[in-house]
N, C-alpha and C positions, 0 to 999 in steps of 0.2 A: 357199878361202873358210872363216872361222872359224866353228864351231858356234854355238849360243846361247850367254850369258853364263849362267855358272854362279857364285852366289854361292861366295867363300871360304871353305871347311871353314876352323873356329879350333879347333885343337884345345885351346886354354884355354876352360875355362868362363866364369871371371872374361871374359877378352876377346868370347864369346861372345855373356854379358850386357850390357856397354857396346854392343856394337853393335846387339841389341834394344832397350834404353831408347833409344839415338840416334835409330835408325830410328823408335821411338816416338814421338819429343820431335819428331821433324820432321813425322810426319803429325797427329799433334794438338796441337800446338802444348803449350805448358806447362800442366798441370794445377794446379801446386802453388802457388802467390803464394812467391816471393823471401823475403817478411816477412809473417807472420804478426801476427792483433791482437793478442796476448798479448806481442808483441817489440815493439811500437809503446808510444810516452808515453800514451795515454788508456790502452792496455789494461793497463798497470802502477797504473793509479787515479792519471795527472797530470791529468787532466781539470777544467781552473779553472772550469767551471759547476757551481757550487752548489744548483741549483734543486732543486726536489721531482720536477720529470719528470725531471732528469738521473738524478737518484738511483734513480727505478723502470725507467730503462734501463737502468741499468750492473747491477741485482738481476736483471733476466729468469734463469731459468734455462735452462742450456744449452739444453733439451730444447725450448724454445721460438722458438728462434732469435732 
């Protein structure tokens, strides 16, 4: 009868790391959004509302969310 499962010594770091983040990615799911506001059309300022409230949205400062 076989012992307990023993994870894989890697002796590559680099491979070490991918199967941390994997292992990571799979118990919490994705932290990071794919695309970013800043990579989207309004976060480049294409944003076709003109208004006066558009405009003190798009000013907030970061620190304010």
């Amino acid at each position: 009868m076989p012992g307990p499962a023993v994870p894989e010594a890697s002796p590559d770091p680099a491979e070490a790391e991918r199967r941390r983040r994997a292992r990571a990615a799979r118990l919490l799911g994705e932290t990071m959004p794919s695309t970013t506001s800043d990579e989207t059309g309004p976060g480049w300022g294409r944003d076709n509302d003109t208004s006066r409230d558009a405009e003190m949205r798009r000013d907030v400062p970061p620190h304010h969310g």
